[in-house]
C-alpha positions in Angstrom: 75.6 132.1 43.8 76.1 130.3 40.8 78.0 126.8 40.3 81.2 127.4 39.2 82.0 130.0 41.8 82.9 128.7 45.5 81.4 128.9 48.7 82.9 131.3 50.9 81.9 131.2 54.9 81.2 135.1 55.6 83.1 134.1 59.0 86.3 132.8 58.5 88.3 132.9 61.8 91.4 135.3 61.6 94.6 133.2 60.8 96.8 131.5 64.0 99.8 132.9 65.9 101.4 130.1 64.3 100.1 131.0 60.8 101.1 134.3 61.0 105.0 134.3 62.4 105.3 131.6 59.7 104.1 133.8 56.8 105.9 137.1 58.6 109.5 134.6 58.2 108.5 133.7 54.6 108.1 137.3 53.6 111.2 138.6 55.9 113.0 135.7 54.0 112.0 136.6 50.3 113.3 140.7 51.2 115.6 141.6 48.6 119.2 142.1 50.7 119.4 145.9 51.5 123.0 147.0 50.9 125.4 146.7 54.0 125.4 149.3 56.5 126.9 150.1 59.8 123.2 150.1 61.7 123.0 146.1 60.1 126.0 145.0 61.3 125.5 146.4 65.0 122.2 144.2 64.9 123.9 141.0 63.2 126.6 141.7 65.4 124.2 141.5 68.7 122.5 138.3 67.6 124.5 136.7 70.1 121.7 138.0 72.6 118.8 135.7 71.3 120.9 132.5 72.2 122.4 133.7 75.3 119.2 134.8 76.8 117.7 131.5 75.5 120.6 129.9 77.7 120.2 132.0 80.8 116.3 131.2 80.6 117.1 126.7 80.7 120.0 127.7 82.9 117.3 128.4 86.0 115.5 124.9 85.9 118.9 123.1 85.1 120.6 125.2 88.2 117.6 124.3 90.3 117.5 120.9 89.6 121.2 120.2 90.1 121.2 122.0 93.4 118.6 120.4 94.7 119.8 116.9 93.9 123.2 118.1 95.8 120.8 119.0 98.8 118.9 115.7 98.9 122.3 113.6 98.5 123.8 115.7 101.3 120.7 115.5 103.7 120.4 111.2 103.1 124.2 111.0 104.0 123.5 112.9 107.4 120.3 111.4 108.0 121.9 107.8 107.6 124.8 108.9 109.9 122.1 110.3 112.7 120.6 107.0 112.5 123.8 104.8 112.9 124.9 107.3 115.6 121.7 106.9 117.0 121.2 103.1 116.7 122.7 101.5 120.3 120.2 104.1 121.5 117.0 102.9 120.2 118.0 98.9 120.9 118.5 100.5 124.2 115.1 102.0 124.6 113.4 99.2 123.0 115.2 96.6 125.7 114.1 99.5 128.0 110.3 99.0 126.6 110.2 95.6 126.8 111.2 95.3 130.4 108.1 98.0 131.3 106.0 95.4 129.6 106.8 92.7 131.4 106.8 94.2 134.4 103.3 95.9 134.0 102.5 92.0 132.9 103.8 90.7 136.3 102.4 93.6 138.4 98.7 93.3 136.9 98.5 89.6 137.6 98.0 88.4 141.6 101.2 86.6 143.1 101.3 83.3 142.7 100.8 83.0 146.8 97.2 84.6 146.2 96.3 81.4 143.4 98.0 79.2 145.6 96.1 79.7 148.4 92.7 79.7 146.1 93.6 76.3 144.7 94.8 74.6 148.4 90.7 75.2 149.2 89.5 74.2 146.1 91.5 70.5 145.5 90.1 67.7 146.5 90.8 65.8 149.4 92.8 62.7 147.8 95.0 65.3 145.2 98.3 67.2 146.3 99.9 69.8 144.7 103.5 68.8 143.6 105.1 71.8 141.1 104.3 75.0 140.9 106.8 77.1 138.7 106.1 80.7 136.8 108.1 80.4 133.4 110.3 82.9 131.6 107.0 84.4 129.4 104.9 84.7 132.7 102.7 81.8 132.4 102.3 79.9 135.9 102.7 75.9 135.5 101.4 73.4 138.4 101.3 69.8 138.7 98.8 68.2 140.7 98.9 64.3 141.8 95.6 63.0 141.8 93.5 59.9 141.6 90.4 61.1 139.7 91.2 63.3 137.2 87.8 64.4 136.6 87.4 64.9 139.8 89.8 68.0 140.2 88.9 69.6 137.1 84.9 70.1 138.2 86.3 71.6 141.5 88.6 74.1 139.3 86.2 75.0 137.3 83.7 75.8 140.5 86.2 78.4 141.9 86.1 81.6 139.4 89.7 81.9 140.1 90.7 79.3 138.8 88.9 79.6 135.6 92.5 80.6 133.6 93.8 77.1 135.1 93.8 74.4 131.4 94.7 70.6 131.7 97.8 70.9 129.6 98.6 67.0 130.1 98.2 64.1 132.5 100.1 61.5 132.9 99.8 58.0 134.6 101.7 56.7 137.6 102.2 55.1 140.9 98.8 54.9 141.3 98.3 58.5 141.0 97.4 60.6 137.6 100.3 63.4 137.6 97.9 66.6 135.5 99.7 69.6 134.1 97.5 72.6 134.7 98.9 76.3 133.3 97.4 79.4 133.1 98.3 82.2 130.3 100.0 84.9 131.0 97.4 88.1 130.9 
């Protein structure tokens, strides 16, 4: 190898698909014109093929996705009319559900008779049991008049029954302290 002349790589790839269409339209281009004949006008004649074919081919994907836009428009409009159709029915069930629940609620817990009865043995002697009302969300509410207050909580919190019973507030009179126990709803 001497200086002047260039290195050549013994294994130069082969050119691109790219390479080659461009240097098969350079040379197609550079073709002296052949003199008109019937067969070259047929061929210029059906170049209209290429493009249409080229249409019909993005025509698929275009059809497709316009159809299927139609589809999803059409299938919200019905779902949102099932739904508002459908509506007075669900507030209904859920009304329905709610009822269950507060049912099961009241069923589950004893009467208030049963707690009654467990907290006439387990007062003291000097307190007297002067309200005893079972609110709207299921918690029970009784007021006791007493004169120690102390007094009737230790002998509430002796009977396991009575454990759900909580000094909500007391109040001072006549003598007497009113106290406000309620128990939770369970």
């Amino acid at each position: 190898m001497t200086p002047d002349a260039p290195d050549r790589d013994p294994t130069m790839p082969p050119p691109s698909l790219a390479l080659r269409a461009f240097g098969w339209a350079r040379a197609r281009a550079r073709r002296p014109v052949a003199p008109v004949d019937k067969a070259a006008e047929a061929v210029a004649a059906g170049s209209w093929i290429v493009p249409a074919l080229a249409l019909l081919v993005a025509a698929g994907p275009i059809a497709t996705l316009a159809g299927a836009t139609l589809l999803a428009g059409r299938a919200q409009r019905e779902t949102a009319a099932a739904e508002a159709a459908l509506a007075p029915r669900y507030a209904a069930d859920q009304a329905r559900g709610a009822a269950r629940t507060m049912l099961g609620a009241a069923i589950v817990q004893p009467g208030p008779a049963a707690l009654l009865d467990t907290l006439s043995t387990a007062l003291p002697a000097d307190a007297a049991l002067m309200r005893a009302e079972r609110q709207a969300d299921g918690t029970l509410e009784l007021e006791v008049a007493v004169s120690d207050p102390d007094a009737l909580r230790t002998a509430l919190r002796r009977v396991p029954a009575l454990a759900g019973l909580r000094d909500v507030r007391q109040q001072e009179g006549e003598g007497r302290t009113m106290v406000v126990l309620r128990q939770a709803a369970r």
